[in-house]
C-alpha positions as CSV (number, residue, x, y, z in Angstrom):
1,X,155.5,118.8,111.7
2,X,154.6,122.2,110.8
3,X,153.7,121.2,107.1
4,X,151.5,118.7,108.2
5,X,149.9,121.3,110.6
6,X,149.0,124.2,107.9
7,X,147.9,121.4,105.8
8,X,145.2,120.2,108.5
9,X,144.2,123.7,108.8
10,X,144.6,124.7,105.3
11,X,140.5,125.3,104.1
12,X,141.3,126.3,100.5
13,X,139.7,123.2,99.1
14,X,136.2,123.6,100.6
15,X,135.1,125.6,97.8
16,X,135.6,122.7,95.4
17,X,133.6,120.9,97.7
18,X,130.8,123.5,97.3
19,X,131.2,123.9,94.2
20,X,130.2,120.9,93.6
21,X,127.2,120.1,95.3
22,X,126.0,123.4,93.6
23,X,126.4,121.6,90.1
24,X,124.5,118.7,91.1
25,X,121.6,120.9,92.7
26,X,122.1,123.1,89.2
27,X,121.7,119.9,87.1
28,X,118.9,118.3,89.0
29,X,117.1,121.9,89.0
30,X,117.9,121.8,85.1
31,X,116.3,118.0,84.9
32,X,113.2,119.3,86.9
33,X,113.0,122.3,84.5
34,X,113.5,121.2,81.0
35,X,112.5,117.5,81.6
36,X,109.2,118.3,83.6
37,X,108.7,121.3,81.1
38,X,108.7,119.2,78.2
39,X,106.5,116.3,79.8
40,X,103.9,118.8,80.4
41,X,103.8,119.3,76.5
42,X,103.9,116.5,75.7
43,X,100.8,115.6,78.2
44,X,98.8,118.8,76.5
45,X,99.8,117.7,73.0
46,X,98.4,114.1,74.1
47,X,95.7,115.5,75.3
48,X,94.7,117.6,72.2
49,X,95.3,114.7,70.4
50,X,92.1,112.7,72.4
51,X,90.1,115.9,72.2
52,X,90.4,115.5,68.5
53,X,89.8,111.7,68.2
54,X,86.9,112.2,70.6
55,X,85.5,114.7,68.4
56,X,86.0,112.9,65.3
57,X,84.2,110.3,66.7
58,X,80.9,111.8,67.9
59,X,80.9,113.7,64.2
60,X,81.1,110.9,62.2
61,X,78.3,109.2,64.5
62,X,76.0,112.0,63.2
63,X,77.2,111.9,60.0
64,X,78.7,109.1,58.7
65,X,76.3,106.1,60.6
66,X,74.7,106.3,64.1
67,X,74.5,102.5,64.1
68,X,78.2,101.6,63.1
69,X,80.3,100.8,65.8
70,X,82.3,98.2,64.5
71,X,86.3,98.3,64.5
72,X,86.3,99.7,61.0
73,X,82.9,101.5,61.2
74,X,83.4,105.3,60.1
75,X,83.5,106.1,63.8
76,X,86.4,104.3,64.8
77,X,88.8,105.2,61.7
78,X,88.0,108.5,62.3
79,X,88.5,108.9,65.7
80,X,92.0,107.1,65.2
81,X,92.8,109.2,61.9
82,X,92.3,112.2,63.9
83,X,94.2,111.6,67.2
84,X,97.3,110.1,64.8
85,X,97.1,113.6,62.6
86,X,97.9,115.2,66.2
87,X,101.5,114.4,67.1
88,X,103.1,114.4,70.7
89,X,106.8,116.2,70.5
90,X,107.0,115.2,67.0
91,X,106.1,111.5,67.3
92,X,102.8,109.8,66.5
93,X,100.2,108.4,69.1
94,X,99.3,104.9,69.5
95,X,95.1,104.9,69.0
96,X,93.9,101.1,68.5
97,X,90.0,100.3,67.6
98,X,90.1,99.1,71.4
99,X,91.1,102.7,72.5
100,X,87.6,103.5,71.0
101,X,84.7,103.0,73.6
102,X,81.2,103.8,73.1
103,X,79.5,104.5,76.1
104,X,76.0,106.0,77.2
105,X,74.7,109.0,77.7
106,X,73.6,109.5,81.4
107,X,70.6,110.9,80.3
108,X,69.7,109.8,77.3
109,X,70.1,105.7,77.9
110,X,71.9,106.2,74.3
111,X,75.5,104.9,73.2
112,X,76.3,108.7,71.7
113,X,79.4,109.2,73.8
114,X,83.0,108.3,72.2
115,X,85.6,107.6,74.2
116,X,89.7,108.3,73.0
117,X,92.9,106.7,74.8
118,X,95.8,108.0,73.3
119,X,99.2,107.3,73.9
120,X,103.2,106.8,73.7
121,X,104.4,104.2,76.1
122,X,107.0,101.8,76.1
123,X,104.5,98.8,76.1
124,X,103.6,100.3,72.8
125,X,106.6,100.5,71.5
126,X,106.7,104.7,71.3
127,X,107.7,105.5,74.5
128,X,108.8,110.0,75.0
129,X,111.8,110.5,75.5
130,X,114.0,112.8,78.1
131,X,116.6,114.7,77.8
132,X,118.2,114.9,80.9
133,X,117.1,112.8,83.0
134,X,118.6,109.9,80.8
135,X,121.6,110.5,82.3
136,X,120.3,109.6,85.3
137,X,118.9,106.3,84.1
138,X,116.0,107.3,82.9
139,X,116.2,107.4,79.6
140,X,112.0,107.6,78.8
141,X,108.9,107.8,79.9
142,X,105.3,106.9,79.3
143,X,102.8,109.8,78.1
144,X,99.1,109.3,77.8
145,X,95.6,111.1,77.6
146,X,91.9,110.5,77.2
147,X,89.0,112.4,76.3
148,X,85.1,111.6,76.0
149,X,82.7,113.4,73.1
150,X,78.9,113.1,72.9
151,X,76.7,113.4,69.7
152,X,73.5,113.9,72.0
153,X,70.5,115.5,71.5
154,X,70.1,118.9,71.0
155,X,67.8,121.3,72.0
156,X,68.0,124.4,70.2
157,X,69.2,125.8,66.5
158,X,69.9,128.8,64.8
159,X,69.9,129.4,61.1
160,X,66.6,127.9,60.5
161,X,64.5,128.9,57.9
162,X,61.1,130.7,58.0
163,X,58.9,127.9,57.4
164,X,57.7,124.6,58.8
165,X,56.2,121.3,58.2
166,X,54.5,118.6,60.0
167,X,56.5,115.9,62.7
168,X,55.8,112.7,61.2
169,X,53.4,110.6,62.6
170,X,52.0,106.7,62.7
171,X,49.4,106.6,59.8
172,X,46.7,104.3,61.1
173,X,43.7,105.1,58.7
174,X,45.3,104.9,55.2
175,X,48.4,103.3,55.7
176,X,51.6,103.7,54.7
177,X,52.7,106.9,55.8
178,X,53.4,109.0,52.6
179,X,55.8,112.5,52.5
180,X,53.0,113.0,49.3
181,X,49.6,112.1,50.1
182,X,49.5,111.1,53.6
183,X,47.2,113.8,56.1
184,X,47.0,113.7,59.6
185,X,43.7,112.6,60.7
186,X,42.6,111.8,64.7
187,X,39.0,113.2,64.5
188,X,36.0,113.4,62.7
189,X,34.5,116.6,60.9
190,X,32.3,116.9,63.9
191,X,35.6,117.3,66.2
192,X,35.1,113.6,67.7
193,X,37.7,110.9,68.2
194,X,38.1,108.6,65.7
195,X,37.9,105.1,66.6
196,X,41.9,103.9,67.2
197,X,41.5,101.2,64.3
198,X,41.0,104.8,62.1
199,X,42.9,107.4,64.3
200,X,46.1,108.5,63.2
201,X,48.9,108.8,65.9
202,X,51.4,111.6,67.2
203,X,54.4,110.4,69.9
204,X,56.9,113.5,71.0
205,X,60.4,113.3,70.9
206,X,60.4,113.7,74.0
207,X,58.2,110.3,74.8
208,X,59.1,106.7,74.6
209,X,58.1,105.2,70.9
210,X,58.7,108.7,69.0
211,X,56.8,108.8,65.8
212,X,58.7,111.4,64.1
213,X,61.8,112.1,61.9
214,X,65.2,110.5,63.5
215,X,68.5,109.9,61.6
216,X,67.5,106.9,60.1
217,X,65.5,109.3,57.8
218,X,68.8,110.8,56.4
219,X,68.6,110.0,52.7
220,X,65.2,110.3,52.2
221,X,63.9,112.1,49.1
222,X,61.5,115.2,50.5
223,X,59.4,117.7,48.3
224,X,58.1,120.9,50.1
225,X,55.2,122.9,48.9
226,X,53.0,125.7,50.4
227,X,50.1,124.9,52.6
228,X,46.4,125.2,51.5
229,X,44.6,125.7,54.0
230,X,44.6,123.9,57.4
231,X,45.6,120.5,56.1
232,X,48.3,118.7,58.1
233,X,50.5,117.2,55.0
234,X,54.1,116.0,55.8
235,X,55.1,118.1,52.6
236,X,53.0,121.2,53.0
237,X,54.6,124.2,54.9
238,X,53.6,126.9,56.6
239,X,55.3,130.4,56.5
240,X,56.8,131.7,59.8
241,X,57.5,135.1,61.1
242,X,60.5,135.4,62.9
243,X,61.9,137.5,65.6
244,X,60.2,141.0,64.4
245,X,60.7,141.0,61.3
246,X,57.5,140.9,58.7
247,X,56.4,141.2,55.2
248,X,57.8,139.4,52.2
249,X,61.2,140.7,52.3
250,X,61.9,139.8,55.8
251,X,60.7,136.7,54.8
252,X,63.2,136.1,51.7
253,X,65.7,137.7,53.3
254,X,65.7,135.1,56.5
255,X,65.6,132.5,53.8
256,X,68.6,134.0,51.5
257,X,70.6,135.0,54.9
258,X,71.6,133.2,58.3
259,X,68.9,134.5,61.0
260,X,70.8,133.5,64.1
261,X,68.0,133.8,66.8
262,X,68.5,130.5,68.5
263,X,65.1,129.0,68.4
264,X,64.1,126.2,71.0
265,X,62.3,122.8,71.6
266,X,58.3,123.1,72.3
267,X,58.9,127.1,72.0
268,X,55.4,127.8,69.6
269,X,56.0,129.5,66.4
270,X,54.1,132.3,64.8
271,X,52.8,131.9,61.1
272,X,53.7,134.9,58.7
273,X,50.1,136.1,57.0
274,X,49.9,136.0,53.5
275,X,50.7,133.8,50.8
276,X,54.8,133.7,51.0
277,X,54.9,130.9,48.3
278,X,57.2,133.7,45.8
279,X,59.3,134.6,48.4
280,X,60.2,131.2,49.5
281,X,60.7,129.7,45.7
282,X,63.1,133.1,45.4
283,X,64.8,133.1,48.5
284,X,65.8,129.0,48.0
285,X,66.8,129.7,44.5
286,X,69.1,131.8,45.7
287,X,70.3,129.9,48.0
288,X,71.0,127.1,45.4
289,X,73.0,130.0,43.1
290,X,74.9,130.6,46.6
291,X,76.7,127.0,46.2
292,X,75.6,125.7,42.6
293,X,78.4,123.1,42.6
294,X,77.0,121.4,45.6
295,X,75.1,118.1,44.5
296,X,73.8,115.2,46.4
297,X,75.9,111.4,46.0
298,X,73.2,108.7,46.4
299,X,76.3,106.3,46.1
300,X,78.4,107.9,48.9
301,X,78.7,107.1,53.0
302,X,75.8,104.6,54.1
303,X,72.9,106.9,53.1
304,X,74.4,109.1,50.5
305,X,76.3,112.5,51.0
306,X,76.4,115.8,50.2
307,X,79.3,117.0,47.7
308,X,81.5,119.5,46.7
309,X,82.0,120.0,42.7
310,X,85.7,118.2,43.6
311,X,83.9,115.3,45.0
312,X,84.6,116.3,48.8
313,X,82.1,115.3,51.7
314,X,80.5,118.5,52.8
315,X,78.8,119.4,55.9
316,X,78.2,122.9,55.7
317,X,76.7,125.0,52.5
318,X,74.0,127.5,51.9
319,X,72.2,124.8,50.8
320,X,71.7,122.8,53.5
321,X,69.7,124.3,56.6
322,X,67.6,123.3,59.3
323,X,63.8,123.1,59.2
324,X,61.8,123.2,62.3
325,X,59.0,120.4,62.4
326,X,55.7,121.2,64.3
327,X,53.9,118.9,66.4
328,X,50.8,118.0,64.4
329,X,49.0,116.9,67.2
330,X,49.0,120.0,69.3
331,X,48.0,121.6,65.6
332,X,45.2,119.4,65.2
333,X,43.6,120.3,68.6
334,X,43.8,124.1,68.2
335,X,42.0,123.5,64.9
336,X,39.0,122.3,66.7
337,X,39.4,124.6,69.4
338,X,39.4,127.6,66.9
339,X,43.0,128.0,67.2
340,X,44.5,127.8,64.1
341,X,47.5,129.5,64.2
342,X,48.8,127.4,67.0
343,X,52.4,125.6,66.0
344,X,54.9,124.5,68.7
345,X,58.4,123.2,67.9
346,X,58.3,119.3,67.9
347,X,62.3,118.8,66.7
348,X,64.1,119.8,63.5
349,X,65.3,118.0,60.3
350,X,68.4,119.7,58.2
351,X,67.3,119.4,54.0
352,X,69.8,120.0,51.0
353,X,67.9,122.0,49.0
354,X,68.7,120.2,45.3
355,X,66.3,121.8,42.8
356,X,63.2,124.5,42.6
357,X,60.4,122.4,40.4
358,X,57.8,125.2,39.5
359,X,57.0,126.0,43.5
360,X,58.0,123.1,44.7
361,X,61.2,122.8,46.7
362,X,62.8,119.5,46.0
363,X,66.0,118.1,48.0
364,X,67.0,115.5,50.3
365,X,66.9,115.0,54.5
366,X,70.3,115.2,55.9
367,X,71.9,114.9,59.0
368,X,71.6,117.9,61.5
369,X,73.8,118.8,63.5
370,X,72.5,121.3,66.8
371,X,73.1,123.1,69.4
372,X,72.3,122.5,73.4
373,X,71.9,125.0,75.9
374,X,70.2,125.8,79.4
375,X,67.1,127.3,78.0
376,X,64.9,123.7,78.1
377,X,65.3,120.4,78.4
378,X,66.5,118.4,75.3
379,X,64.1,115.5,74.0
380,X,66.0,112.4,73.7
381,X,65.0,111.5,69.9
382,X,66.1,114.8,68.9
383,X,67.3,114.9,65.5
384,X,69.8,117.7,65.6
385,X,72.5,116.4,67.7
386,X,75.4,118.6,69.6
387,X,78.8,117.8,69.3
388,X,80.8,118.4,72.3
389,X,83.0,117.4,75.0
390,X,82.2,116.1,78.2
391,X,85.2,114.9,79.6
């Protein structure tokens, strides 16, 4: 009777007892720690991974095709391409052409947003796995992420050069329009309206039914040459002055170097005196001996590409830069106003510079790729576009 007593009081076996509960609370806090830890990798791995789809996207929008949206447009494999090149914990993502959505831009009424879904799931067959928490029956679980890119219109670049030509407009008195021969012409010699049967027309990028340069000039042959006079000629350039810099080897120099004042939309531009025609013809030949194996694949992409001398795609060189257009409109009526120095940034085209041709530049419109920021609205037929995320 007394055995059975000091048993029922005996408490030497409520540590066990404590013990463990304390592992189970260890092993769950372990589950919570290394399982939660490792899921929120996995989610900023999946995430990268539709950041880099997304991205993918929207640059091969500007400049593989603008137009291509198709399942196995440039857009789409890319995007794909690029998310599966990003792994989550070692394992690839699942990116289908239905996980790439174009959608519109909120302001621009354009479809120059692309959409990623990325993901490992077990509907997809690639589920993530845990590590401890499958021994509490759950074995996996489902990992996914999404991001949204925009190739939308820009509103400001840097690196352009120091001289300018003409926004295209609608030739109406000696159609067609011609990079060569063409002039702008809405008035008479007497500073009168021409009839609008004769009158040539200007639209702004920043107006419904744009006349001017938009990607679906990419491709196009363009010879530049130095400006006589007051003549607006879509090949004839004027010579800028930029920032505070002046004189001829300013001039080269902003031609030869990056200048990386950001310039703006409808900012007005300030013409360089003198005749800068040797300056320019040097400063772009030595841009060509910056990168002499680049060279220009009429056969390549939808409109031709720009090439490396092993045949790669390039985007970036020496050679190509951005060109600021000026509104030949606003041009035209500070000549008959007495104004002619008056030039006011109408949009931009980007131009591989191929060749020098006695002073002539010769080379070929490319896509352009910008810059946006709070200093002015954007015009929505912007040329340059600015690739970004938004979401």
């Amino acid at each position: 009777m007394n055995r059975i007593q000091r048993l029922r009081r005996d408490q030497s076996g409520m540590s066990l007892i404590f013990i463990g509960l304390g592992m189970m609370a260890f092993v769950a806090a372990s589950m919570l720690a290394i399982d939660v830890g490792m899921l929120m990798t996995a989610r900023s791995q999946a995430q990268n991974s539709a950041d880099s789809g997304a991205l993918a996207g929207a640059t091969a929008l500007l400049y593989d095709s603008y137009t291509d949206r198709s399942a196995s447009g440039p857009a789409v494999t890319s995007a794909i391409r690029a998310s599966q090149t990003n792994n989550v914990m070692s394992g690839q993502v699942s990116v289908t052409p239905a996980d790439v959505q174009f959608l519109m831009g909120p302001t621009t009424g354009q479809m120059d947003r692309v959409k990623v879904s990325v993901r490992r799931t077990a509907s997809r067959g690639n589920p993530v796995a845990t590590m401890i928490a499958r021994y509490f029956g759950m074995a996996n679980t489902d990992i996914g992420a999404t991001a949204t890119a925009e190739a939308a219109p820009a509103n400001a670049m840097s690196c352009v050069k120091p001289f300018t030509i003409p926004d295209k407009w609608r030739e109406v008195g000696n159609p067609p329009w011609n990079s060569m021969s063409s002039t702008y012409d809405a008035y008479d010699n007497k500073g009168q309206p021409l009839p609008a049967s004769k009158a040539d027309v200007y639209v702004p990028a920043n107006q419904t039914g744009y006349t001017g340069y938009t990607l679906n000039d990419v491709g196009t042959p363009l010879t530049i040459r130095a400006g006589t006079g007051n003549q607006i000629n879509p090949s004839m350039y004027f010579s800028l002055a930029m920032t505070n810099d002046t004189g001829g080897s300013d001039y080269r120099n902003n031609i030869m170097q990056c200048n990386k004042t950001h310039y703006h939309w409808g900012e007005t531009e300030v013409l360089e005196p003198g005749n800068m025609m040797g300056p320019t013809v040097q400063g772009i030949t030595d841009l060509i001996a910056q990168d002499p194996g680049a060279h220009w694949v009429q056969s390549a992409g939808p409109k031709g590409q720009v090439q490396n001398s092993q045949g790669q795609m390039i985007t970036t060189s020496p050679r190509i830069f951005p060109i600021p257009l000026y509104d030949p409109a606003y041009y035209d009526a500070g000549k008959r106003n007495g104004r002619t120095a008056d030039l006011k940034t109408a949009n931009w085209i980007c131009f591989f510079a191929d060749h020098v041709s006695s002073n002539d530049i010769v080379g070929i419109i490319v896509p352009c790729r910008g810059e946006y920021d709070k200093n002015g609205p954007a015009p929505n037929n912007a040329s340059p576009r600015a690739i970004r995320l938004v979401q």
